[in-house]
ZAMARGU-4260 file (C-alpha; in steps of 0.2 Angstrom, whole numbers, plus 5000, padded with zeros to 4 digits):
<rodrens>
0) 4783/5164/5165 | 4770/5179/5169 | 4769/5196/5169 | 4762/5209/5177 | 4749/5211/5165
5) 4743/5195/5165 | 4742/5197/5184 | 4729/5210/5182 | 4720/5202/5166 | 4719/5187/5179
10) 4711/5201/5193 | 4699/5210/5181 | 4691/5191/5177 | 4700/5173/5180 | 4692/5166/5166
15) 4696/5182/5152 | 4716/5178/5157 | 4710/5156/5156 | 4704/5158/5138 | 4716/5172/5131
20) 4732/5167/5136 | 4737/5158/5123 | 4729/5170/5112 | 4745/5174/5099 | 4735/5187/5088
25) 4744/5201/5087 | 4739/5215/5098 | 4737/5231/5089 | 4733/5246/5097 | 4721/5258/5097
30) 4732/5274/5100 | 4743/5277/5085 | 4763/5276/5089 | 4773/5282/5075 | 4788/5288/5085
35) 4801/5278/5094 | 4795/5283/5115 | 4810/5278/5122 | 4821/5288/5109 | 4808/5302/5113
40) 4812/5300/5132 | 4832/5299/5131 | 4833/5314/5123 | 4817/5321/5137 | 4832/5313/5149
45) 4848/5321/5142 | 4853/5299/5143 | 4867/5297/5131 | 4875/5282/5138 | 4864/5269/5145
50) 4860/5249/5147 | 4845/5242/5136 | 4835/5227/5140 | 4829/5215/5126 | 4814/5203/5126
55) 4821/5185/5138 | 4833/5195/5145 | 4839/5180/5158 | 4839/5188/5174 | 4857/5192/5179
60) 4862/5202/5165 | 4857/5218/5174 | 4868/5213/5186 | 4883/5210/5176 | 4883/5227/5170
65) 4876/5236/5186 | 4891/5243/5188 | 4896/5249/5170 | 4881/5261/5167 | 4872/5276/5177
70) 4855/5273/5166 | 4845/5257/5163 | 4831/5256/5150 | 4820/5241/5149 | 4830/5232/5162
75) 4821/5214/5163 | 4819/5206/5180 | 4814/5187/5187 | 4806/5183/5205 | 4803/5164/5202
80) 4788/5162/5189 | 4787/5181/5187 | 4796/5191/5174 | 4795/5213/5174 | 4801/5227/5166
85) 4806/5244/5173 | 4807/5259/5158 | 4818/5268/5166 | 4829/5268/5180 | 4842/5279/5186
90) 4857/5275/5199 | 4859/5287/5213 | 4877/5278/5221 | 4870/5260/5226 | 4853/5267/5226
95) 4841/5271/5212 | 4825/5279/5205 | 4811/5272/5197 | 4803/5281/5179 | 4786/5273/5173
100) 4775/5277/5158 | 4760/5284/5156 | 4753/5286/5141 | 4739/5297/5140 | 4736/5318/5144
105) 4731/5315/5160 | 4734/5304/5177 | 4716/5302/5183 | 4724/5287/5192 | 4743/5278/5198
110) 4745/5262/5193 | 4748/5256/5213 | 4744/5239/5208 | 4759/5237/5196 | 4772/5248/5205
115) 4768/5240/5220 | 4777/5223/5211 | 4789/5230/5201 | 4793/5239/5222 | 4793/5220/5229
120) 4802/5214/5213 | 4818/5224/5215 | 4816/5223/5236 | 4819/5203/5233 | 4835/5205/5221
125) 4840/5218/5234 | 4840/5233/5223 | 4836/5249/5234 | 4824/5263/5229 | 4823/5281/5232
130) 4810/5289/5220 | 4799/5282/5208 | 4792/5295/5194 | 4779/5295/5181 | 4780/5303/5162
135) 4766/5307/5154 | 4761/5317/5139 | 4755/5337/5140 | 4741/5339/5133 | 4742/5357/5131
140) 4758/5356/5120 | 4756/5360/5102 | 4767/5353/5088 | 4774/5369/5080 | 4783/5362/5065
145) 4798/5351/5076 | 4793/5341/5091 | 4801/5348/5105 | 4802/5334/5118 | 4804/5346/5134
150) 4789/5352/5131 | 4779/5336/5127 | 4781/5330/5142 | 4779/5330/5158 | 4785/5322/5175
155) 4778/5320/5193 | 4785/5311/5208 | 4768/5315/5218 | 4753/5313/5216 | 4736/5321/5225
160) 4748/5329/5238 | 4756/5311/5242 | 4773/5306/5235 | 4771/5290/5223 | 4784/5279/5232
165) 4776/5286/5247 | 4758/5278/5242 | 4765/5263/5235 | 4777/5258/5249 | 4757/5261/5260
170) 4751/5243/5252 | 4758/5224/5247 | 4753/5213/5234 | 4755/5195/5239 | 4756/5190/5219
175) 4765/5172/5224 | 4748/5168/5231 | 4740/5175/5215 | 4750/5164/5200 | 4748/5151/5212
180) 4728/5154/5209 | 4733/5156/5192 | 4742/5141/5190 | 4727/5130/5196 | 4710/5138/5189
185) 4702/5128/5182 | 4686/5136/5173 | 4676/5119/5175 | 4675/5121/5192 | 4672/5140/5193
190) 4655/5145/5190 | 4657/5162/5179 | 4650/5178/5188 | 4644/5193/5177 | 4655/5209/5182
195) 4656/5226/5172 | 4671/5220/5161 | 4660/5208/5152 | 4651/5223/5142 | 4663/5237/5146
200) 4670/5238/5127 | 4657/5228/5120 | 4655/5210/5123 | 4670/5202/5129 | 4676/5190/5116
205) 4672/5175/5128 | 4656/5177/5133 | 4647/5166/5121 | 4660/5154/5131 | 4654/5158/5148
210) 4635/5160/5146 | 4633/5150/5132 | 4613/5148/5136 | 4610/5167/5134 | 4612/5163/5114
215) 4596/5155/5115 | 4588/5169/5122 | 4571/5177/5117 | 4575/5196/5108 | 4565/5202/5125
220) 4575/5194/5137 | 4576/5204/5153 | 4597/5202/5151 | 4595/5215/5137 | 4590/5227/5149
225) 4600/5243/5147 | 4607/5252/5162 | 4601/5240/5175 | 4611/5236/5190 | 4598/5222/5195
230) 4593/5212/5177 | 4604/5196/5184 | 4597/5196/5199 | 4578/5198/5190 | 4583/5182/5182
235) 4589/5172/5194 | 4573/5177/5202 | 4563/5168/5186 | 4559/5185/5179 | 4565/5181/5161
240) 4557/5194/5151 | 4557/5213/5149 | 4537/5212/5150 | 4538/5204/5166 | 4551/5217/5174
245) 4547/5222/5191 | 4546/5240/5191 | 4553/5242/5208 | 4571/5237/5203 | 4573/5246/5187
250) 4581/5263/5188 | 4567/5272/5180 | 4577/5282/5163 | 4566/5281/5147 | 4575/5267/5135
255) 4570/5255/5149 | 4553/5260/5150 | 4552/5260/5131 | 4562/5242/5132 | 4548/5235/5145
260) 4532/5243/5134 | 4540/5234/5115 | 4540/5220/5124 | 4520/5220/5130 | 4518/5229/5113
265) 4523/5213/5104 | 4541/5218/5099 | 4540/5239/5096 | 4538/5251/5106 | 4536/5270/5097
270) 4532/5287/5106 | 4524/5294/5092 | 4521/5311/5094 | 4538/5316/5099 | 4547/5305/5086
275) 4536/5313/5072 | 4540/5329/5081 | 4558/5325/5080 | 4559/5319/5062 | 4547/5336/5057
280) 4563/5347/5058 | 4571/5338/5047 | 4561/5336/5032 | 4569/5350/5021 | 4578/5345/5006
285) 4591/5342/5003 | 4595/5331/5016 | 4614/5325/5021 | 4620/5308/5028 | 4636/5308/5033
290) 4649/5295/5041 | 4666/5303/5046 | 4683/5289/5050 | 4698/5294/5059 | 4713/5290/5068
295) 4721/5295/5085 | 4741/5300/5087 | 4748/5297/5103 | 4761/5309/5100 | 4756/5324/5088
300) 4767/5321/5072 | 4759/5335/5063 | 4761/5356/5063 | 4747/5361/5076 | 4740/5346/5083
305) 4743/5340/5102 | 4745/5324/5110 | 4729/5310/5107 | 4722/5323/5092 | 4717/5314/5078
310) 4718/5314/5060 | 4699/5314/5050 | 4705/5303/5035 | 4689/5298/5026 | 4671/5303/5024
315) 4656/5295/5015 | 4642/5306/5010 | 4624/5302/5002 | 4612/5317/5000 | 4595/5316/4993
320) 4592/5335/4984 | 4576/5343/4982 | 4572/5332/4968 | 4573/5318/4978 | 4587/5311/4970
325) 4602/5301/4979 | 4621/5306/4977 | 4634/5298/4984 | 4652/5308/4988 | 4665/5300/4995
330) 4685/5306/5001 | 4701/5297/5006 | 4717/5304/5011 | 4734/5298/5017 | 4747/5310/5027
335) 4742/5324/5036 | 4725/5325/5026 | 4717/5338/5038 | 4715/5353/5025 | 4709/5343/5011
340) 4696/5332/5021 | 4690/5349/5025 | 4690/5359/5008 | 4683/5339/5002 | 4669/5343/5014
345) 4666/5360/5008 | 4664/5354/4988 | 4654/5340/4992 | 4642/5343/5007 | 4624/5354/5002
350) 4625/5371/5005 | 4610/5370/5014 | 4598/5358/5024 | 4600/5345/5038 | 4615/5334/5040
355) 4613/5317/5048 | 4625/5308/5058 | 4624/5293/5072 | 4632/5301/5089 | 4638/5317/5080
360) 4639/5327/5094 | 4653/5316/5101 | 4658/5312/5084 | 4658/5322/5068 | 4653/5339/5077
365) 4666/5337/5089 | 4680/5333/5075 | 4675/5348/5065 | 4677/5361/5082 | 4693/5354/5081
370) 4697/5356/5062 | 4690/5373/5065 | 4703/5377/5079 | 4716/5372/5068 | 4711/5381/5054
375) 4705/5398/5059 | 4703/5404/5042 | 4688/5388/5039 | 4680/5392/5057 | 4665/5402/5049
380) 4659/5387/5037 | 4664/5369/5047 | 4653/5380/5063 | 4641/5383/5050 | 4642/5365/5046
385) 4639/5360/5064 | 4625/5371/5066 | 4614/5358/5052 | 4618/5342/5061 | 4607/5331/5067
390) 4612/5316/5080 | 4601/5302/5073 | 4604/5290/5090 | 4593/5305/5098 | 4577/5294/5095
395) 4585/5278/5101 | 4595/5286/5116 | 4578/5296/5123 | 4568/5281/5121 | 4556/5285/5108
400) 4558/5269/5098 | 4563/5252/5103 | 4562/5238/5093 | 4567/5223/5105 | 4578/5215/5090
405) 4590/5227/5095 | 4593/5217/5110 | 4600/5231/5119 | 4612/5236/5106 | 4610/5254/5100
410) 4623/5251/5085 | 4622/5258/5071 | 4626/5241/5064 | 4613/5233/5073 | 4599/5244/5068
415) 4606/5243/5049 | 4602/5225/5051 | 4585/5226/5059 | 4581/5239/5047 | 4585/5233/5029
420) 4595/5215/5020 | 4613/5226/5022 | 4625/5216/5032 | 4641/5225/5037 | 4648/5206/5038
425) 4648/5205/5018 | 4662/5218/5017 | 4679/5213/5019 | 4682/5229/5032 | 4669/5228/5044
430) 4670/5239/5059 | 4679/5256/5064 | 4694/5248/5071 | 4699/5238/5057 | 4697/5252/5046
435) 4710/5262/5054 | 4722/5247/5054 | 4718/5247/5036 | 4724/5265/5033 | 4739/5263/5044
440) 4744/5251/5032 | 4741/5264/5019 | 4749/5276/5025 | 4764/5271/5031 | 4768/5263/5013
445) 4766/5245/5021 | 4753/5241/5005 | 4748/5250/4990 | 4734/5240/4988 | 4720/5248/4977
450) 4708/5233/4986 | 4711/5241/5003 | 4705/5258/4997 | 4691/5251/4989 | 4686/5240/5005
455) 4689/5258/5016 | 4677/5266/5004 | 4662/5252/5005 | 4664/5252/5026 | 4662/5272/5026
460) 4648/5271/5011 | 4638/5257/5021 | 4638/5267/5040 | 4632/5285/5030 | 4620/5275/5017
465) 4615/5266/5034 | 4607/5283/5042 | 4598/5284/5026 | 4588/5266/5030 | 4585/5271/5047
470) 4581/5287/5045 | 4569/5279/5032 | 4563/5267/5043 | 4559/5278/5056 | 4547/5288/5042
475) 4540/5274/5037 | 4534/5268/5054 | 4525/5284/5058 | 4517/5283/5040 | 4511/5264/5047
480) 4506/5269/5064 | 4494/5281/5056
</rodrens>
């Protein structure tokens, strides 16, 4: 049996769907869900009375209580191998009206592609539509003490001027052809193509499988080039290496020209002047390094946030005073932790000097504007805060060093192990993601386990003490280059 998703898993890359689709880990999701959404919704509805679905729903049991019920949630439908869902639908006489999901502040784009089946789906089983709405969340709706679900969300039945039913009812999706395709892929005699989704959020987990040549590559292979629209075609084209890069194809930014020059330096390239600049403004003492974790509420379960606002549960902090000695501070919350991971901040971090971060403008400066909106009365010292940061990707992202072990990969991670003998794969927690599900577990009291704290505080020690090496290393190469 299939569903829609694995119809567009199968779209965005046959051989993703091939190799994950008998994948059972457990999905776990990057938006925290602590509140029931359909609850949430029937009470958004005013639905007291209503028919729920269950997982194997067969496929009549809708109909054998069509006619006992004005509201159907979760209905489950089958069109011969392919099995939907509807969340909600509501029956107007023998006709009805379609409710989807959308889980985010914003709808940049409608889910055609879905509706469009779900549309054909019910056509087939001879079920009538009038309307089909979507739900999202409003992102300007504030948690005031009590969530007041009338105002969290919101609901459209047109979108950019069209109605919805109206745009999907303007396409077809032929998706018998497509299980059909799916049914008899075989990746053996499909040759895999590189597309955007390989890379988008990191390298897809079956790569390796599909290119397994490229693990053999030199650390100046022309596939590490960053930002390239036409480094396949380079290589098909024999131009293997960044050094050999034909100038005319590349887009011209600077990490690309600083990718092509390591490569004809023998491995580094470094604009010296500007980096020493750079790193001159940042010499006072004492000097902060700072690593910030977090996790991100779908809906706002706390006084004052919003929907998608996040929750900053754990910083790691090593400073080197004027003595040029190392301390190391460290903080972990659970619950709403917000005031005392600021006032943590404000007992632990130097009065004074620069405060290094990796992407802290996207990051840690942008979590403390929004502590700062929060809490008014703290605005004055987390803006002062702000004010001393320092991103240290700058160097990386301008192109002012480029060491081709990086292999395109401007990680943190990556540069901690080009840098120094740390290896984030010695800890038992070892990216961002698998922190959060760690706390999670935390904090909802499913483990009390002093390990898990201690594993949290390693991971967050190891990514702030990891600015230090670079920012280490970077002195040190301009101290050599001399």
């Amino acid at each position: 049996m299939y569903h829609i998703s694995d119809i567009k898993k199968y779209l965005r890359c046959e051989r993703l769907y091939f190799f994950s689709k008998d994948d059972n880990n457990a999905f776990r999701p990057y938006l925290r869900f602590d509140e029931n959404i359909v609850e949430l919704l029937l009470e958004y509805f005013g639905i007291r009375e209503y028919y729920e679905g269950v997982r194997n729903d067969p496929g009549d049991r809708f109909f054998n209580e069509i006619d006992n019920y004005e509201w159907f949630v979760h209905p489950r439908f089958v069109d011969g191998e392919l099995r939907i869902n509807i969340p909600f639908m509501h029956k107007k006489d023998n006709i009805y009206d379609l409710c989807f999901v959308y889980y985010s502040t914003q709808i940049k784009e409608i889910d055609l592609l879905s509706y469009r089946i779900c549309l054909k789906v019910l056509s087939r089983q001879g079920i009538k539509v009038d309307d089909i709405y979507v739900v999202y969340l409003n992102g300007d709706y504030v948690n005031e003490g009590t969530l007041d679900v009338q105002k969290l969300f919101k609901c459209i039945n047109s979108f950019k001027g069209k109605r919805i039913i109206d745009l999907v009812k303007e396409g077809d999706f032929d998706y018998d052809a497509t299980i059909a395709e799916m049914e008899n892929f075989d990746p053996d005699k499909h040759k895999p193509v590189k597309n955007r989704y390989c890379r988008l959020y990191g390298l897809c987990d079956y790569y390796a499988t599909c290119f397994p040549n490229e693990k053999d590559e030199p650390d100046d292979s022309i596939l590490y080039l960053v930002s390239s629209r036409n480094k396949n075609k380079m290589y098909h084209q024999g131009i293997k290496l960044l050094k050999d890069t034909d100038l005319s194809q590349l887009e011209g930014n600077g990490v690309q020209y600083a990718q092509v020059m390591a490569s004809r330096n023998g491995g580094l390239y470094l604009e010296k002047l500007a980096l020493k600049n750079w790193l001159s403004k940042i010499e006072e003492r004492p000097i902060s390094f700072i690593d910030f974790e977090w996790d991100r509420y779908l809906i706002p379960k706390y006084e004052k946030m919003k929907p998608m606002d996040v929750v900053c549960f754990e910083f790691a902090l090593y400073y080197i005073d004027e003595d040029g000695h190392m301390e190391h501070r460290t903080f972990i919350g659970t619950g709403d932790c917000r005031r005392e991971f600021v006032e943590a901040l404000f007992q632990y971090v130097p009065e004074k000097g620069p405060i290094l971060a990796y992407n802290a403008i996207g990051a840690e400066c942008l979590r403390l504007k929004e502590l700062a909106d929060v809490y008014p009365e703290y605005a004055d010292g987390l803006n002062k805060l702000i004010e001393r940061f320092v991103d240290l990707a700058y160097p990386f992202d301008e192109g002012l060093i480029y060491d081709t072990r990086m292999q395109g990969n401007f990680s943190l991670k990556k540069l901690v192990d080009i840098c120094s003998d740390y290896s984030y794969k010695d800890l038992d927690i070892y990216d961002g993601m698998e922190a959060v599900y760690n706390w999670r577990n935390i904090d909802r009291n499913e483990t009390n386990d002093d390990k898990v704290f201690k594993d949290l505080e390693e991971y967050c020690s190891l990514d702030a003490y990891g600015l230090f090496l670079v920012y280490k290393w970077l002195v040190e190469l301009i101290v050599e280059s001399k």
